[in-house]
C-alpha positions in Angstrom: 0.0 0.0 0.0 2.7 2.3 0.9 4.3 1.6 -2.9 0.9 2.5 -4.1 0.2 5.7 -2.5 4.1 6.9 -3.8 2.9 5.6 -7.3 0.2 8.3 -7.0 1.3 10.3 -5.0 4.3 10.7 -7.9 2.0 10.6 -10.7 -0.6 13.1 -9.2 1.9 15.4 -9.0 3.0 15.2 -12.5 0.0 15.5 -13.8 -1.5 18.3 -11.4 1.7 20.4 -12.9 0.4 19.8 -16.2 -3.3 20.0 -15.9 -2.5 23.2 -13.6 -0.7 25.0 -16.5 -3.9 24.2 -18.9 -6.2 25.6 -15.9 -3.9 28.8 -15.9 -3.6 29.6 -20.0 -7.3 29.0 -19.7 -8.1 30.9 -16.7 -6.0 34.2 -17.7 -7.0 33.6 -21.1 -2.9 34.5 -21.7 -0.4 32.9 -24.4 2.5 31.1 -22.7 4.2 34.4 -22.4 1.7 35.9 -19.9 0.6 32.1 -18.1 0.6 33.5 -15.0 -2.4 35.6 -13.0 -2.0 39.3 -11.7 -2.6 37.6 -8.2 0.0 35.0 -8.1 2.9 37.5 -10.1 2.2 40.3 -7.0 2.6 37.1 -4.2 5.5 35.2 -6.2 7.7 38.9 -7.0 9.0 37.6 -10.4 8.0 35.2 -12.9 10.2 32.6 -12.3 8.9 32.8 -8.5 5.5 32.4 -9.8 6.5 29.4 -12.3 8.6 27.6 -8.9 4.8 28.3 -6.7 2.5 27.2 -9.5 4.4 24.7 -10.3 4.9 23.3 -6.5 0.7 23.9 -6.3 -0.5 22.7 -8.9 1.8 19.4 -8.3 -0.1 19.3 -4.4 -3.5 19.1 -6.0 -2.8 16.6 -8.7 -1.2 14.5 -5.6 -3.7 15.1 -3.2 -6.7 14.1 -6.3 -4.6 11.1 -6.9 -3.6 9.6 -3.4 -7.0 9.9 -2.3 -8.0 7.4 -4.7 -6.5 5.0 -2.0 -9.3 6.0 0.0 -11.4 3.8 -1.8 -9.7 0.6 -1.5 -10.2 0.7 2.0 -12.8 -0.3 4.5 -14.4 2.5 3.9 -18.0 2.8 2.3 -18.3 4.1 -1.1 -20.2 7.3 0.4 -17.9 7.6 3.4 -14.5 7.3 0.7 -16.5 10.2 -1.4 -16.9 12.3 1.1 -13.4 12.3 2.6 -12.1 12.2 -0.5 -14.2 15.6 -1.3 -13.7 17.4 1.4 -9.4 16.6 1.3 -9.3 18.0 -2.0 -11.7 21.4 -1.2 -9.6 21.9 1.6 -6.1 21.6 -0.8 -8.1 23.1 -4.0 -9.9 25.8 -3.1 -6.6 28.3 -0.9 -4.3 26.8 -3.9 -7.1 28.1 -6.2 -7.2 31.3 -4.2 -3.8 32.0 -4.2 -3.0 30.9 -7.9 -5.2 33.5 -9.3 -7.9 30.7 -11.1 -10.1 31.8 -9.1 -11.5 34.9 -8.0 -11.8 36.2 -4.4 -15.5 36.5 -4.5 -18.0 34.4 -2.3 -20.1 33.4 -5.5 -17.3 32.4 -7.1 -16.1 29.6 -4.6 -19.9 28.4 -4.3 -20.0 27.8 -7.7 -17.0 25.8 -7.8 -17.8 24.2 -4.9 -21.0 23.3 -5.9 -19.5 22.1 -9.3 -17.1 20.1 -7.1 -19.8 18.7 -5.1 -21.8 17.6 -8.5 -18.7 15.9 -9.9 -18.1 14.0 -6.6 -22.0 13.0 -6.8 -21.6 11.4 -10.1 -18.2 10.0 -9.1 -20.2 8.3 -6.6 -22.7 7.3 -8.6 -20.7 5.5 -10.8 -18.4 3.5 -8.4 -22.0 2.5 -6.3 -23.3 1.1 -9.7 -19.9 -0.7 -11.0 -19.8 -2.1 -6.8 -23.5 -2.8 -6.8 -22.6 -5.5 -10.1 -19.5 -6.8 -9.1 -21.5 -7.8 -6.0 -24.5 -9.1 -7.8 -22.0 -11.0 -10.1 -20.2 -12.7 -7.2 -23.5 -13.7 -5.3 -24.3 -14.9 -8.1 -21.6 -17.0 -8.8 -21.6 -18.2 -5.2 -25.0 -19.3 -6.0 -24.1 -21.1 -9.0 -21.1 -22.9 -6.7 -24.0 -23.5 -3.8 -26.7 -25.7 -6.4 -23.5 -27.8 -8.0 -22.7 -29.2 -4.1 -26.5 -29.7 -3.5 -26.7 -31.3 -7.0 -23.3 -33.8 -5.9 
């Protein structure tokens, strides 16, 4: 397990730095030149500061999003894995959000994302209840078929 989490932990990171640098040219609406927000230039002092911090945050969401997948192959219930899950990665998302400049410092703002967070955690959960719900009907199943072959003997 503690392989795993380094695995994603590793590969979160990676791929929060790149998916973070499509959120910024998105969110400033810059070329590559420009990548970085007015917010996150003023905090970091120069550009390369700002590449070093939105680099370093971008990499803790992506590693946060991925090493909380763990959280469902415990004993955890699916809703229960969700929600911690959820909540771990507001808590890391939304100041890294704050502070990177993708988003702005407005109470609307942050409801929206939350609640857009909140709606892709929903269907998240939706879809791992319906793939558990058949792997369990699949293996009763199966046990059933294994239970009539020893009555049958």
């Amino acid at each position: 397990m503690k392989k795993r989490l380094i695995k994603y932990l590793l590969i979160g990171y990676l791929a929060g730095i790149l998916i973070g640098t499509v959120i910024a040219m998105a969110a400033t609406g810059r070329d590559i030149k420009h990548l970085y927000s007015d917010t996150l230039l003023k905090l970091a002092g120069s550009p390369a500061a700002a590449s070093i911090l939105h680099a370093a945050f971008s990499g803790l969401i992506g590693a946060v999003s991925f090493g909380g997948m763990l959280l469902y192959d415990t004993d955890l219930s699916i809703a229960a894995a969700t929600i911690l899950h959820f909540v771990i990665i507001e808590a890391v998302y939304l100041p890294v959000a704050l502070i990177l400049g993708w988003l702005p410092f407005s109470l609307p703002d942050i409801g929206i994302m939350t609640g857009v967070m909140f709606t892709a955690f929903l269907i998240i959960w939706g879809i791992m209840y319906i793939r558990n719900k058949r792997s369990v009907r699949q293996l009763n199943e199966l046990t059933q078929k294994k239970n009539d072959k020893k009555e049958d003997a």
